[in-house]
N, C-alpha and C positions, 0 to 999 in steps of 0.2 A: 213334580219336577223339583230337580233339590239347585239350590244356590249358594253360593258363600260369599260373603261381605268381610272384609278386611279391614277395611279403613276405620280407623278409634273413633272418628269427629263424624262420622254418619248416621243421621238420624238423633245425632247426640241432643237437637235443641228444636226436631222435630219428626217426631217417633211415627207421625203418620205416616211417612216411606216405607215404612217395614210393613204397615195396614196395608199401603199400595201394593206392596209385593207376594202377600199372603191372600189378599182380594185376586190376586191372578192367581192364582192357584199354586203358589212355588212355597216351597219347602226350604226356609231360610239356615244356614247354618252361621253363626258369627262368630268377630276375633274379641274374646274375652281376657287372652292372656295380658292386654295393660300396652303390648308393644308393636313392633312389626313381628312377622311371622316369618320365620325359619323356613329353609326350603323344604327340610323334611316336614316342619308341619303343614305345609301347603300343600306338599302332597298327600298327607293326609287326610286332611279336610277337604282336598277336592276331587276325591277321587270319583264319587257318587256322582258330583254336579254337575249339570248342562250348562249352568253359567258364574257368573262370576262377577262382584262390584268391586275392583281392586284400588287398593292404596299403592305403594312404594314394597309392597310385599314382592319377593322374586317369583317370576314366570318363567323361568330359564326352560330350555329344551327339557331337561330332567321333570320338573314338576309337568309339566305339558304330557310326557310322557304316561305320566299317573294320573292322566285327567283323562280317559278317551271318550268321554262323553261329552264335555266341552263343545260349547256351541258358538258361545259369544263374553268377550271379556267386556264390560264398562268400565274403564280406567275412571278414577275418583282424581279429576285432575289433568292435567295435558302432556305430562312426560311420559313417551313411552319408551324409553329405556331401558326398564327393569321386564318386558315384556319380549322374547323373540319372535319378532315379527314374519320373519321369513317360515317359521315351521306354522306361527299360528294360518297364512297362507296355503302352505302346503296342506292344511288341511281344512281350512274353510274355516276358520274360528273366525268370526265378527268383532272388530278390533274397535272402537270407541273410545272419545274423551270429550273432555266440558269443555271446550274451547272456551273462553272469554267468561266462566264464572268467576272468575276469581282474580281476576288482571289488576281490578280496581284495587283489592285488597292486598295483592303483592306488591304493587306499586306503592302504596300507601308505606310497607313494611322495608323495602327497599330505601326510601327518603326516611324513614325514622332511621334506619341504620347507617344512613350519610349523616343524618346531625347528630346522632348518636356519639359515634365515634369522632369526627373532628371536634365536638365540643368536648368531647371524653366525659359524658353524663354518667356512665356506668362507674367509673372511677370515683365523680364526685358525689354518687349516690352511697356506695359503700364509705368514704372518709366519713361523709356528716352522720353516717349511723354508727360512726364509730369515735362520733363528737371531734374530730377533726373538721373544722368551719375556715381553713386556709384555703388561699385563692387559687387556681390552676387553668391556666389561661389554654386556651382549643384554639382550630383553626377556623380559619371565616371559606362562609358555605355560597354565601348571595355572591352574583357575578364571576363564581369561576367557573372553567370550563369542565363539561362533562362530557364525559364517553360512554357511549351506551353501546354493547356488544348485543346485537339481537333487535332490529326495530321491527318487533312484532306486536301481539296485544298487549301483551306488559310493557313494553320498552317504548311502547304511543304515549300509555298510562304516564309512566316517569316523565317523558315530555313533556307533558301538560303541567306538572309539578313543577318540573324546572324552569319552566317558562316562567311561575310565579315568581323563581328567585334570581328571575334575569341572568339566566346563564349562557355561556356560549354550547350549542350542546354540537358533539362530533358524533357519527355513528358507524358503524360497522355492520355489514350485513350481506351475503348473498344473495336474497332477492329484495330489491328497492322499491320504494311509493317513491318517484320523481316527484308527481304533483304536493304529496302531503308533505314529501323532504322540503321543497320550495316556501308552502304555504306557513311551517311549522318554523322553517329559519337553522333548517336542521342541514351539517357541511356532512360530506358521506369519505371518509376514510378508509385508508385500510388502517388495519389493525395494530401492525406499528408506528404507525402514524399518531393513533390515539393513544397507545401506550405510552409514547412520548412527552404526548402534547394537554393530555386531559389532568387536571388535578382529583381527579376523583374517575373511577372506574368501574362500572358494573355490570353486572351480566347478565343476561335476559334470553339465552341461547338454548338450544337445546345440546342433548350431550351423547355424542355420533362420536364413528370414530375419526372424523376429521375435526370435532372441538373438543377432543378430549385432554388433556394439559395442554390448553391453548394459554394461558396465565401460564407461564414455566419462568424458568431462570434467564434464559434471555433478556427476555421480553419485561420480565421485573427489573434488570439489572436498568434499563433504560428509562425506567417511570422518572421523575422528579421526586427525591426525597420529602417531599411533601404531599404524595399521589397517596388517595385512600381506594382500596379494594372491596368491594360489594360483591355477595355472589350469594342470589336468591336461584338461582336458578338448581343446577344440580353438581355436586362437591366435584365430580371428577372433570368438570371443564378447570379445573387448579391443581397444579404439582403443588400438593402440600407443603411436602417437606421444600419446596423453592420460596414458600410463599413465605414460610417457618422462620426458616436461615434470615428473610429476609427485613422479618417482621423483627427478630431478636439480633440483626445486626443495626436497626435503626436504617436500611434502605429505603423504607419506606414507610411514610406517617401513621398507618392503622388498617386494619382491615373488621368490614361489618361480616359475618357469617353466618347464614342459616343453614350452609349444607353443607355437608363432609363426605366423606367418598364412603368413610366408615361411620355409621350414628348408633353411639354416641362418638365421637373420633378416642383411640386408647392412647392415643401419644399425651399424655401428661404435661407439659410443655403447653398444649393453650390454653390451660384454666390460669397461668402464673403472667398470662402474658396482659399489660391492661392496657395496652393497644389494639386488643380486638375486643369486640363485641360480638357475641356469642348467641345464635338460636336452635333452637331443635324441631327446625324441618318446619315452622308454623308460620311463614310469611302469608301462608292462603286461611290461616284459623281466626279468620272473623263467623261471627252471627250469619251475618249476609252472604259472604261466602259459599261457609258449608251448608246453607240450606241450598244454592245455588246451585252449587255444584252436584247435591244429592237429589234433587229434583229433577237434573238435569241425568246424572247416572240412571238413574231409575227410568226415564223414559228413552236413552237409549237400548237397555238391559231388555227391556221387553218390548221393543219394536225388531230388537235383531232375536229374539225367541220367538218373533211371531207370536205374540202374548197383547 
């Protein structure tokens, strides 16, 4: 039975998964090319396989298409997005993700890019290597208010973080914990509300097409010119080019970013910009994590193979 693995950081720092996977009897095929994989190479790499350990690699109808052997996808991670869900239904594909491998470590990556950026660390890293040792003063992190778009496993994770630094924290969400909102000191908003009222902003959501440029031009034009923008979750809950305009008209203080709609993003314009701080899709690449997460792939992969 053949297989494909996609995701760069699987098995990267513990190779026994792939033992687990070839002990079941599967015929592993992997992504060697260095990056994500192209729709047409997904389709051709999966054409053979009854299953599937996926990254952020596309599942669009089209590759589905060129898969009819496909049995069971394990998403390496919790956004199913990049996956269409409705055909994998229409045909019985076994949809999977690691629920809560990895929260701890997004959340961790989430608060480095809130003090990241209001202290502008990225900034004063590059002057001192460039022997510039002049002072540049950041903004103050402890006791301001936060806005968490998404109180799910990650956006609990951040709670707890912020709690350390005495924050007011707002949230936004469709479905609510009353009791943990209570217990946690957490006030429940809508969305412009927090846009408003939070000096820091981040996103913990999934990306539907009711959150998709939910950050747009509006809803930026209203932050407090002092409001920093987080967005660990997935690039297209943000109108770029709103976020752009508004990062290079000085609307607003900074933005942290690990996702972009397009990775690497082509607009040239945010490598010059040193109000943001810039990641490439690695909020979940800790140690801990990706073993978490591939242990965890791995045993949903062969519980929906009946393996």
């Amino acid at each position: 039975m053949n297989i494909l693995v996609t995701p760069r950081s699987f098995g990267k720092t513990n190779p026994e998964l792939f033992d687990r996977l070839r002990d079941a009897g599967l015929t592993v095929a992997r992504n060697n090319t260095g990056g994500i994989l192209s729709a047409d190479q997904m389709r051709e790499m999966l054409a053979g396989c009854e299953g599937v350990i996926l990254g952020v690699d596309p599942m669009n109808a089209e590759v589905l298409a060129a898969a009819p052997r496909l049995r069971a996808i394990a998403k390496y991670g919790v956004g199913l997005d990049n996956i269409d869900l409705n055909r994998c239904k229409q045909r019985g594909i076994a949809v999977s993700r690691t629920t809560g491998a990895n929260s701890n470590a997004v959340a961790d990556y989430a608060f480095a890019l809130i003090l990241a950026v209001a202290r502008k660390m990225a900034a004063i890293d590059r002057r001192c290597r460039a022997g510039d040792w002049g002072k540049i003063t950041g903004a103050d992190v402890y006791g301001k208010t936060l806005g968490i778009v998404g109180l799910g496993a990650v956006g609990k994770c951040v709670v707890r973080r912020a709690r350390g630094f005495d924050m007011r924290i707002l949230a936004s969400d469709i479905v609510w914990d009353d009791p943990y909102a209570e217990t946690m000191g957490i006030e429940r908003v809508d969305i412009e509300t927090l846009c408003r009222e939070a000096d820091i902003i981040t996103l913990h959501t999934e990306l539907t097409e009711d959150t998709r440029a939910m950050i747009n031009a509006k809803r930026l034009s209203v932050m407090k010119t002092s409001a920093i923008v987080i967005n660990t979750a997935r690039g297209g809950l943000i109108d770029e080019g709103a976020l752009l305009a508004a990062l290079r008209g000085g609307r607003i203080y900074g933005a942290g970013l690990d996702v972009f709609e397009e990775e690497p993003p082509t607009e040239a314009a945010w490598r010059g910009l040193e109000t943001v701080v810039m990641g490439s899709h690695c909020a979940s690449s800790t140690l801990g994590a990706t073993e978490a997460m591939g242990r965890m792939a791995v045993d949903n992969l062969l519980r929906d193979l009946n393996l």
